[in-house]
C-alpha positions as CSV (number, residue, x, y, z in Angstrom):
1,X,-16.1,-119.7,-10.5
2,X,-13.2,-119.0,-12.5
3,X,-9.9,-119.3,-10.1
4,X,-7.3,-118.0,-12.5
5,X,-9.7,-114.8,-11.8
6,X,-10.4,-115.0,-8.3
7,X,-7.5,-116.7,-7.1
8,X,-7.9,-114.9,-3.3
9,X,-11.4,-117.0,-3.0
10,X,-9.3,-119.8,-1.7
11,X,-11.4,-123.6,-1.1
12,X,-11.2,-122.4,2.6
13,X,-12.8,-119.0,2.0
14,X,-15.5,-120.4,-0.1
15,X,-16.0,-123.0,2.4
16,X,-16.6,-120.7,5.0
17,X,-18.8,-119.2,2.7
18,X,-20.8,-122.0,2.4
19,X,-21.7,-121.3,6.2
20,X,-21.4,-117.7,6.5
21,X,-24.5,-117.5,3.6
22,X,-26.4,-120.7,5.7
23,X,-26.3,-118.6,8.5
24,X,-27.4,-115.5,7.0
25,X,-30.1,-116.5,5.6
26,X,-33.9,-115.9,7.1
27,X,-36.9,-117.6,6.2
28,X,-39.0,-114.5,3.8
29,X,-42.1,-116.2,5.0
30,X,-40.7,-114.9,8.8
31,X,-40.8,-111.4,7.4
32,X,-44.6,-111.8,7.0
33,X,-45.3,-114.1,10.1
34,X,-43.9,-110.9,12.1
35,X,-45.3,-108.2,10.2
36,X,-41.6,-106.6,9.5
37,X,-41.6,-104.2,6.6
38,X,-38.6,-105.4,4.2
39,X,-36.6,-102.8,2.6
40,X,-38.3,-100.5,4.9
41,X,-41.5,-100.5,2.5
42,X,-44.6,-102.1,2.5
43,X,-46.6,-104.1,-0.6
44,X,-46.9,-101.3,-2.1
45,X,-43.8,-99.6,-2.1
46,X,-44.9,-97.2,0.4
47,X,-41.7,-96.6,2.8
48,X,-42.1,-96.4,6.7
49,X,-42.4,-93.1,7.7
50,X,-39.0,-92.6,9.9
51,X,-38.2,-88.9,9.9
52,X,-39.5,-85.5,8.8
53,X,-38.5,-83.4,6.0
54,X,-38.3,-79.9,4.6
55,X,-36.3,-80.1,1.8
56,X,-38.1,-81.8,-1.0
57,X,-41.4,-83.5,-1.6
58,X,-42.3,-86.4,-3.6
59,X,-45.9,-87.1,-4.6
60,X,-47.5,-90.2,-6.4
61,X,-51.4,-90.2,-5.0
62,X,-54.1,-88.1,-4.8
63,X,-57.2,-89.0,-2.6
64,X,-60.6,-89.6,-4.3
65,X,-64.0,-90.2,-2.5
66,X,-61.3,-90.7,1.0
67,X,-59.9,-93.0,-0.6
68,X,-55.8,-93.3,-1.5
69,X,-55.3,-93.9,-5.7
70,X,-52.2,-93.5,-7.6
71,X,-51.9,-90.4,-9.2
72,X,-48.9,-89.1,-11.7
73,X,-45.9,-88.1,-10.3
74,X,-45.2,-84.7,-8.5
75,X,-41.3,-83.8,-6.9
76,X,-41.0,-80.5,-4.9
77,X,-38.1,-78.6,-3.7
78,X,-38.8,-76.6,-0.7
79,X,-42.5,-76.4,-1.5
80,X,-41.5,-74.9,-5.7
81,X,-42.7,-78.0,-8.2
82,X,-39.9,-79.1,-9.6
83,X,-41.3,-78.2,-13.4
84,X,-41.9,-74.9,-12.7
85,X,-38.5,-74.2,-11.3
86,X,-36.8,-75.8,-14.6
87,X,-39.3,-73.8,-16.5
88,X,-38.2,-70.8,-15.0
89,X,-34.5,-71.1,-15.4
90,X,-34.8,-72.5,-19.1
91,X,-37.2,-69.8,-20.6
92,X,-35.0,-67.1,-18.9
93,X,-32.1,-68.9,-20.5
94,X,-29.8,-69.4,-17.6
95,X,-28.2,-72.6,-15.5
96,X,-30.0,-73.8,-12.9
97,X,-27.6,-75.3,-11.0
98,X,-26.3,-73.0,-9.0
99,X,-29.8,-71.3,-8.3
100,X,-31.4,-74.4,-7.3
101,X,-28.6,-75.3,-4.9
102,X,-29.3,-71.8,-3.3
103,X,-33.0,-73.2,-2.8
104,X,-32.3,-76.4,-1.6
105,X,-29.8,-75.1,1.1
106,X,-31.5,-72.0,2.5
107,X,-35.5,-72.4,1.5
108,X,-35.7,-69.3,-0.9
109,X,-35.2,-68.7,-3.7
110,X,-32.2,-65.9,-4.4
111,X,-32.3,-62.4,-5.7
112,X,-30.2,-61.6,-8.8
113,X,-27.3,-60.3,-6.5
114,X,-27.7,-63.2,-4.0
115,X,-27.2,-65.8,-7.4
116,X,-24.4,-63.4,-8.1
117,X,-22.5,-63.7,-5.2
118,X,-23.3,-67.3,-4.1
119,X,-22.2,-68.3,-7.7
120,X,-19.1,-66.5,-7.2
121,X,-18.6,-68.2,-3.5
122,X,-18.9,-71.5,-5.7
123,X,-16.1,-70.6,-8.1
124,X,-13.7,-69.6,-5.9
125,X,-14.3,-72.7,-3.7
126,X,-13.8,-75.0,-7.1
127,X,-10.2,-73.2,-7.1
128,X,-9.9,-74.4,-3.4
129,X,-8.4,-78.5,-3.8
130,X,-5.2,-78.5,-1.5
131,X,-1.7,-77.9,-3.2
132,X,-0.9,-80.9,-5.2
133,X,-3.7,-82.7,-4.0
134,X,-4.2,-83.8,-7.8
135,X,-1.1,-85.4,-8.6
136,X,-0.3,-86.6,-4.6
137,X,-3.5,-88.3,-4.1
138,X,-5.9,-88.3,-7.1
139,X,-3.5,-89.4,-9.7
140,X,-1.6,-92.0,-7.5
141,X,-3.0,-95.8,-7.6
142,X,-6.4,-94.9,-9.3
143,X,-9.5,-96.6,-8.6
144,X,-11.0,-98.6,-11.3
145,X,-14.0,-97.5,-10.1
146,X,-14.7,-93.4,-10.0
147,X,-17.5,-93.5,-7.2
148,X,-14.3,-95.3,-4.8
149,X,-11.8,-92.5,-5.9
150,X,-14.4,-90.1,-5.0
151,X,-14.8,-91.5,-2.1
152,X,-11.2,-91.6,-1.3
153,X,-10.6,-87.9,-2.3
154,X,-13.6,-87.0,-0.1
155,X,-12.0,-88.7,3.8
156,X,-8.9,-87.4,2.5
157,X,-9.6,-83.9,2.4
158,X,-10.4,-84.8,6.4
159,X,-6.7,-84.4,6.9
160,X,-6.2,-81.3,5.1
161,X,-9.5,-80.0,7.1
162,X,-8.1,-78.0,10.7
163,X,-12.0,-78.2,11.5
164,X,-12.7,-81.1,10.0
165,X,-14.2,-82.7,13.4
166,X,-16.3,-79.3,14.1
167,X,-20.4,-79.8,13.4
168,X,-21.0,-76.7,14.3
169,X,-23.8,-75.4,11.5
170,X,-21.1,-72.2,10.0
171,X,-18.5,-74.6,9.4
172,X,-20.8,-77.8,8.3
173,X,-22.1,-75.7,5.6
174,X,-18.6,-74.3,4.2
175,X,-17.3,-78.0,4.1
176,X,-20.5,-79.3,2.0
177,X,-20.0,-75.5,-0.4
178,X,-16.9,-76.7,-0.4
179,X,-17.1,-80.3,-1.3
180,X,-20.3,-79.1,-3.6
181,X,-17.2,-77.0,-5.4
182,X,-15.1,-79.9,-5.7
183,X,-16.9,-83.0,-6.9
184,X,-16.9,-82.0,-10.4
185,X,-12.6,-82.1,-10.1
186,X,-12.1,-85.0,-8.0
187,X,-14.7,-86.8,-10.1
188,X,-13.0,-86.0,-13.8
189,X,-9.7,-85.1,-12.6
190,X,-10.0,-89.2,-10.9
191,X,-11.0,-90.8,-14.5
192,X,-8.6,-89.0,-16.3
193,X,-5.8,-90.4,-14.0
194,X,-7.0,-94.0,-14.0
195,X,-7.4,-93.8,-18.1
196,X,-3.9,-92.0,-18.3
197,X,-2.2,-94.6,-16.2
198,X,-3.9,-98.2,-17.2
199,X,-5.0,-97.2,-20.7
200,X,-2.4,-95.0,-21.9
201,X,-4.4,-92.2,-23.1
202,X,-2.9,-88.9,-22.4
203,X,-3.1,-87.0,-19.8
204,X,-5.0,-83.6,-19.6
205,X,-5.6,-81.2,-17.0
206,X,-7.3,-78.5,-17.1
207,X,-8.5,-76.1,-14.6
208,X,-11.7,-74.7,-13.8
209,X,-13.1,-71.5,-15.5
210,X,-15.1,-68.7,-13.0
211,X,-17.5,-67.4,-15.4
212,X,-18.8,-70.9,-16.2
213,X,-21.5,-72.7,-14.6
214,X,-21.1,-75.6,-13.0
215,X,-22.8,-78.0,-15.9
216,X,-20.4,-76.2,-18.2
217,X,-17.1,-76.2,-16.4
218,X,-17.9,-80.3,-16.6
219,X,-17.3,-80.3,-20.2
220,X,-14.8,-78.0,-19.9
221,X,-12.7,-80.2,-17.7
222,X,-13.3,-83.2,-19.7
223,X,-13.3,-82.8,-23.1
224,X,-10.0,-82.2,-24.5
225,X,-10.7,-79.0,-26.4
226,X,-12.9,-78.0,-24.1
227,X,-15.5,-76.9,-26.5
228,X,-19.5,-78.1,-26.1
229,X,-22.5,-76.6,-27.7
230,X,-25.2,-74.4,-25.9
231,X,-27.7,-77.5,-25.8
232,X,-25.2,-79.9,-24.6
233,X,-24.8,-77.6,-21.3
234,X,-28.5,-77.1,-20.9
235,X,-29.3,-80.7,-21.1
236,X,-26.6,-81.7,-18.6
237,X,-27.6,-78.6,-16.1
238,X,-30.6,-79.9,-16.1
239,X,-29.8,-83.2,-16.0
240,X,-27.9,-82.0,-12.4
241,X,-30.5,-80.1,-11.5
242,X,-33.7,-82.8,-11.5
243,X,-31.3,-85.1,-9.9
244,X,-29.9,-82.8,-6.9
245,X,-32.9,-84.2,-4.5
246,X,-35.6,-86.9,-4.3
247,X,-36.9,-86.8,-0.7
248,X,-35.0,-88.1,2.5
249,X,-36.3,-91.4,2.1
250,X,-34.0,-92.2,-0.7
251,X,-31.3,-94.6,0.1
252,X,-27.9,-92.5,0.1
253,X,-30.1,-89.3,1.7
254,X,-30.8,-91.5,4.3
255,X,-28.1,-92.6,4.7
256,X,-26.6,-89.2,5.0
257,X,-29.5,-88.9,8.4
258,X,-28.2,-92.1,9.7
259,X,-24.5,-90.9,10.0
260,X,-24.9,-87.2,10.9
261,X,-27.0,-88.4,13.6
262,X,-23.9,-89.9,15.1
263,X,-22.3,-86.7,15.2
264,X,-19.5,-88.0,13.3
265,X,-17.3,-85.5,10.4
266,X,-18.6,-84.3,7.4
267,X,-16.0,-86.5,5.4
268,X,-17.3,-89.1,6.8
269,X,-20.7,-88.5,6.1
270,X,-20.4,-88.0,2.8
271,X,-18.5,-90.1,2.0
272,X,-20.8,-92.6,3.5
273,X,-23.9,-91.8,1.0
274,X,-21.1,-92.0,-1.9
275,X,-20.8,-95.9,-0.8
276,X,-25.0,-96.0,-1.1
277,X,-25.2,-94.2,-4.3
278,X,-22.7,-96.5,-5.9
279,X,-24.7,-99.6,-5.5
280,X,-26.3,-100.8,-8.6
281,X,-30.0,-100.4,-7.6
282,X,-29.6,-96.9,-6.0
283,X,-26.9,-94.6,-8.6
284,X,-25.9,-97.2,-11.0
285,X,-29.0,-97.8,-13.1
286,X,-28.5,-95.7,-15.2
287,X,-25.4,-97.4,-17.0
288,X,-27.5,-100.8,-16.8
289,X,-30.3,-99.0,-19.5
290,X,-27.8,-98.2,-21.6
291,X,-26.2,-100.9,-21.6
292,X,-29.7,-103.1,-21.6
293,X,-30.8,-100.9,-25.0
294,X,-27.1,-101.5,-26.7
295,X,-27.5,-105.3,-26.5
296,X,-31.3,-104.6,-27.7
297,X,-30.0,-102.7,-30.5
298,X,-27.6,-106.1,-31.7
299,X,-30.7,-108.3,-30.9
300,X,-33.4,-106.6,-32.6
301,X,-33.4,-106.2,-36.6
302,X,-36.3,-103.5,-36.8
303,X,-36.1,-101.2,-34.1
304,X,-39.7,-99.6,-35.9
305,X,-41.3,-103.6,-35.4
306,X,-43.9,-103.4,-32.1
307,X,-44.2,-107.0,-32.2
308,X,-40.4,-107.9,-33.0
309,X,-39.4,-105.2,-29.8
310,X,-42.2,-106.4,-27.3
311,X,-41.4,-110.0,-27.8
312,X,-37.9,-108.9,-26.9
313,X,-39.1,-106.9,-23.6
314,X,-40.8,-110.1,-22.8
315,X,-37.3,-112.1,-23.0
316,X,-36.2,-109.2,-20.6
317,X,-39.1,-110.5,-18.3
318,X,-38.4,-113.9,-18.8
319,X,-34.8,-113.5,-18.1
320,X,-34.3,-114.4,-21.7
321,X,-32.2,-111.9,-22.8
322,X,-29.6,-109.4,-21.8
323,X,-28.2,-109.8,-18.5
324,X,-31.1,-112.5,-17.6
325,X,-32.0,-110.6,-14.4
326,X,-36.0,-110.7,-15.6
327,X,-35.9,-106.7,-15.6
328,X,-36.3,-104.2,-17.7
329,X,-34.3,-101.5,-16.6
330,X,-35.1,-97.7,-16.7
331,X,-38.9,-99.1,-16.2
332,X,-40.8,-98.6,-12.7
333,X,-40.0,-96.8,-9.1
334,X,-40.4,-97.3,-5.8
335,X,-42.7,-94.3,-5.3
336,X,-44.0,-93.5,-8.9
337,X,-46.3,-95.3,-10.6
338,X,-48.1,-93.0,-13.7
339,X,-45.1,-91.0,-14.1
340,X,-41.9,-89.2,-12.8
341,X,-41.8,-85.9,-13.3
342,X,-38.2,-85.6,-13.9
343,X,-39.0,-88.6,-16.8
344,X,-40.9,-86.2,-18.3
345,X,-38.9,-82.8,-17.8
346,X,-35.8,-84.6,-19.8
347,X,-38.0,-86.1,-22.8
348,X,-38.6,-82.7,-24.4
349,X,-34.7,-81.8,-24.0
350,X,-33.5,-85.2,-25.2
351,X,-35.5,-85.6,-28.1
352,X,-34.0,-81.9,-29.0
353,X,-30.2,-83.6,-28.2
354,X,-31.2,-86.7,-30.3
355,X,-31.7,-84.3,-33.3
356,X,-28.9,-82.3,-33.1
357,X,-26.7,-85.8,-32.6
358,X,-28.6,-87.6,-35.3
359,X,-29.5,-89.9,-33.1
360,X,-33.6,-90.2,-34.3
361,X,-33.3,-94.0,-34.8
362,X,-32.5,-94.2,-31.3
363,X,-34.9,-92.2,-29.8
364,X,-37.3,-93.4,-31.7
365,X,-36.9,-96.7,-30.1
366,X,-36.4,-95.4,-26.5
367,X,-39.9,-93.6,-26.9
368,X,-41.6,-97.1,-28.5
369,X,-40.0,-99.0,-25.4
370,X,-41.5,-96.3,-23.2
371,X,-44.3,-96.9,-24.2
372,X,-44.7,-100.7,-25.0
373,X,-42.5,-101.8,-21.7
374,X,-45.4,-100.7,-18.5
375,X,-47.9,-102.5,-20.8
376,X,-46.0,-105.6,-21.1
377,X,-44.8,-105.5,-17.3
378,X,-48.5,-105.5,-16.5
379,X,-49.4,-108.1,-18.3
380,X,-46.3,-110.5,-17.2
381,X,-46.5,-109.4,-13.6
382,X,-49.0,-109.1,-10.4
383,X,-48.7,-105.6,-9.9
384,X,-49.7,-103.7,-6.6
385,X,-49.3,-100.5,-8.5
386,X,-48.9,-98.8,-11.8
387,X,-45.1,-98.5,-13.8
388,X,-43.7,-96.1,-15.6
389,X,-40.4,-95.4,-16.9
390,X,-38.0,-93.5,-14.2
391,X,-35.3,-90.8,-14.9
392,X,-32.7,-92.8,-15.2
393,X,-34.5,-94.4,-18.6
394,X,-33.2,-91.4,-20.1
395,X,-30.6,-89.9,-18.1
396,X,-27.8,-92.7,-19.6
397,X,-29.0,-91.7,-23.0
398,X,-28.5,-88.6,-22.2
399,X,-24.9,-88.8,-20.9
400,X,-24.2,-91.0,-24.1
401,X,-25.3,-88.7,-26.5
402,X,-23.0,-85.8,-24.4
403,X,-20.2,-88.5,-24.7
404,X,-19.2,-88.9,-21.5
405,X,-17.3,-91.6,-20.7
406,X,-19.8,-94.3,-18.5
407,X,-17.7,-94.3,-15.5
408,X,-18.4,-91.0,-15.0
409,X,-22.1,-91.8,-14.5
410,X,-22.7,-92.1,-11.6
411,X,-19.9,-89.6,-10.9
412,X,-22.3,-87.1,-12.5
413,X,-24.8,-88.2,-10.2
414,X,-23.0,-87.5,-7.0
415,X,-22.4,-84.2,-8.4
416,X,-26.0,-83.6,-8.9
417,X,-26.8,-85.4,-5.2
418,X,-24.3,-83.5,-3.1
419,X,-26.4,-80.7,-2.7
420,X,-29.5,-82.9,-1.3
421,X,-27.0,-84.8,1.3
422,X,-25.6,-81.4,2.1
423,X,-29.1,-80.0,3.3
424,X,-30.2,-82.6,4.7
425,X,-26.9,-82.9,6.7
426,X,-27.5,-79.3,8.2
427,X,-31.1,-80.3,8.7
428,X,-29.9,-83.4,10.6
429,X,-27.6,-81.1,13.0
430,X,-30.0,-77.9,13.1
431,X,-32.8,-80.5,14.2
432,X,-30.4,-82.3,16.9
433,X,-32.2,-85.6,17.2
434,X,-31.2,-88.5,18.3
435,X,-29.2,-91.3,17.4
436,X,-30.6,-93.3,14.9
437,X,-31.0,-97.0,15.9
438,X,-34.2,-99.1,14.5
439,X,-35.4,-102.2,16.3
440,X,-34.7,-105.8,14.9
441,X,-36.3,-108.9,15.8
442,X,-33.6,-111.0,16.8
443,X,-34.4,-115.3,15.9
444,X,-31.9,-116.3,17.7
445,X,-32.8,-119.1,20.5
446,X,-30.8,-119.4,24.0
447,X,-28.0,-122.2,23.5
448,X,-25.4,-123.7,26.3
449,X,-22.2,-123.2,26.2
450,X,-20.3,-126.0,24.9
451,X,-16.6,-126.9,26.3
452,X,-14.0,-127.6,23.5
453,X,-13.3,-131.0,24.3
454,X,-16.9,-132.1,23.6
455,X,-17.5,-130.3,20.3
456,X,-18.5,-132.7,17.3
457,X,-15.3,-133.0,14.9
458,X,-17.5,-132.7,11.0
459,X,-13.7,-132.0,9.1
C-alpha cells in the first residue's frame, strides 16, 4: 500500500485492520454445514423467494416432462413482454420512456390523452429543483463520484420537502414523479460541476426543454450544442426503458423493500438503493466492459482472429489479462442463462448506432466475443447453468458510441431504475407489511467476562 496515497490508513488503523478482517471472517465450508443460502441464492443462482411482486417478471426456465430446464430469457412489466412493448413504441415511432413509466406505476397501459397529460406532469416537475439549488448545493464541493452527488442531491431535497416525512400513498408518489423529473438534472447538472471545478472545462447550464422526452432532454442538457441525431435518442430511450425494472429481487430494488418497510422518508429510501446501484457488481458493470474491451483492443493485433481473441478471453479466465479478476465482464447473470432479453432488444439498435458512428470494427469484435466468450466459460469452468452475455455487454458500448462521459454511467442507470424503486416503494406501503428483518445464525460461543487487571498484555 502506497502511503504517500493513503496517508489516513495510519500503522494503527491497518493494525486494527488486521483484527477487524480476522474477526470477520467465517469459515465458507460453515455456510454449507448449516445449509445457509449465500447471497441469498442457491447453487444455481436461484434467489430465496422473500417477497411477492406485481411489477415485473423475469423468466429463465420452462418445465419439460415436470421437470425444471433452463430456457432463454423472458422480462415482463406488469404482465406486457418487455419486446413487445419496445416493439410497440419503436414501430409507432415514439419514446418509450415516459409510457412505460406510466405502466410500471399504475398497471396499464395509457390512453393517448393519459401519455399526454402524464408526460406533461413530468415536464413541469423537471422545472421543479428548488431556487438555486444548482449553484447552492450541486455545484458546491462536487463529488468525484456522480452516483454520491446524486445521492447527496436526493436527502437534500428532504429539507426543502414540508412533507417530506409523510408516507401516505398521494404524497409518496408525487415525491418519486418528482424525483423521476429530477435525476436527469441532478445527475448532468452534478458532472458538469465537478468537471468545471477540478478540470477546468467550462461551465454550461442549460435548462430543460417541455416538448422533449426524457431520453432527449439528456442530450440536451449535456452536450454543449445541444444537438443529437434521431437514432442517438432512440437508442438511449430505449436504453432507459429496458433498464427501468428487473424484478424485486434485484439488489438496489430490494433494497428499496428493505427501507420502506421501515417506514422511513422517501429521501431516504432512495437514496438508499442509489448506494446499492453504485457498487461495482450491481450498476457499475457496465463501465468495467468497456473498459475490459479498450484494453482488449491494445492487446489484440487482429480483432477478426478467433484463435488470437479466444486465447485472450482465456487470459481473462486465467486472470491473465486486464484487471486479473478471472472474469469476463458483460458475460453471464444471476438469473439468465440462454439469453437476456434486453441483450437482445439492444443488438439490433446498436449494430444500427455502430454504422452510423463508423464503428463496424468494433462491433464486429463485440458480436465475435459474444459469441466465442459462453463457449470458452464453459469449457474453463464447472458450470451449474448456461451463460450468456447480459445487458450491460452492450449498454457501455452503447453510452460510448453516444459519447457520454463514463461517469455518467451509472448515473444513466439510476435514471432508468428510478421508476422500478418508485413502484415498488408504493407497493411496499400499499401492501403494509412488516418490518423486514431475516434470521442469522449467530457462531458466537458464551465467554466470561474478564476483569482488566487480568487481561493478557500481547503489545
Amino acid at each position: 500500500m502506497d502511503h504517500n496515497i493513503y496517508s489516513t490508513i495510519t500503522p494503527e488503523i491497518l493494525a486494527l485492520a488486521e483484527l477487524s478482517q480476522e474477526a470477520g471472517t467465517i469459515d465458507p465450508a460453515l455456510y454449507t454445514k448449516y445449509d445457509v443460502k449465500r447471497g441469498l441464492r442457491d447453487l444455481n443462482g436461484k434467489g430465496v423467494l422473500t417477497g411477492l411482486t406485481n411489477i415485473s417478471d423475469v423468466r429463465a426456465t420452462k418445465t419439460v416432462d415436470g421437470k425444471t430446464v433452463p430456457d432463454h430469457g423472458h422480462l415482463f412489466y406488469r404482465g406486457y413482454n418487455i419486446k413487445d412493448l419496445v416493439t410497440g413504441f419503436t414501430d409507432e415511432k415514439r419514446f418509450g420512456y415516459e409510457e412505460v413509466t406510466y405502466l410500471l406505476l399504475f398497471n396499464k397501459l395509457p390512453t393517448p390523452k393519459e401519455l399526454e397529460d402524464f408526460t406533461g406532469m413530468l415536464a413541469n416537475y423537471r422545472t421543479s429543483l428548488p431556487t438555486h439549488f444548482v449553484r447552492d448545493i450541486i455545484m458546491k464541493a462536487p463529488s468525484r463520484d456522480m452516483m454520491n452527488t446524486l445521492a447527496r442531491s436526493v436527502l437534500t431535497l428532504y429539507s426543502y420537502d414540508m412533507l417530506a416525512d409523510d408516507t401516505s400513498i398521494p404524497n409518496v408518489l408525487r415525491q418519486c414523479l418528482e424525483l423521476i423529473s429530477l435525476f436527469p438534472l441532478l445527475s448532468i447538472y452534478g458532472y458538469q460541476a465537478y468537471n468545471h471545478y477540478h478540470n477546468g472545462d467550462s461551465l454550461y447550464v442549460h435548462q430543460p426543454r417541455p416538448d422533449l422526452s426524457t431520453a432527449e432532454n439528456i442530450l440536451h442538457i449535456l452536450r454543449p450544442d445541444s444537438s443529437y441525431t434521431p437514432l442517438e435518442a432512440k437508442l438511449l430511450d430505449i436504453a432507459l426503458v429496458i433498464h427501468m425494472e428487473h424484478g424485486g429481487g434485484n439488489n438496489s430494488s430490494f433494497t428499496t423493500h428493505v427501507v420502506s418497510s421501515t417506514m422511513t422518508d422517501t429521501y431516504s429510501v432512495i437514496a438508499a438503493a442509489i448506494g446499492s446501484l453504485k457498487g461495482p457488481r450491481h450498476g457499475g458493470a457496465n463501465i468495467k466492459v468497456v473498459q475490459m474491451f479498450d484494453d482488449m483492443m491494445e492487446q489484440v493485433s487482429d480483432w477478426t482472429d478467433e484463435e488470437e481473441v479466444g486465447n485472450h478471453l482465456r487470459k481473462l479466465l486465467h486472470k491473465e489479462a486486464f484487471d486479473n479478476a478471472g472474469l469476463i465482464y458483460g458475460v453471464g447473470h444471476a438469473i439468465y442463462s440462454k439469453s437476456d432479453p434486453r441483450a437482445e432488444i439492444f443488438r439490433s439498435f446498436v449494430e444500427k448506432l455502430s454504422e452510423e458512428k463508423g464503428l463496424h470494427k468494433e462491433f464486429a469484435l463485440y458480436s465475435l466475443v459474444e459469441r466465442l466468450a459462453p463457449q470458452i466459460i464453459s469449457q474453463e469452468r464447472q458450470m451449474f447453468k448456461g451463460v450468456s452475455i447480459n445487458v450491460d455487454f452492450y449498454s457501455g458500448f452503447v453510452y460510448k458510441m453516444l459519447n457520454l462521459p463514463m461517469e455518467l454511467y451509472t448515473p444513466i442507470f439510476a435514471i432508468a431504475r428510478i421508476v422500478g424503486w418508485s413502484a415498488h416503494r408504493l407497493e411496499e406501503l400499499a401492501t403494509n407489511g412488516k418490518i423486514m428483518r431475516p434470521a442469522y445464525k449467530t457462531l458466537c460461543t458464551d465467554q466470561l467476562y474478564i476483569p482488566m487487571e487480568k487481561r493478557p498484555d500481547n503489545t
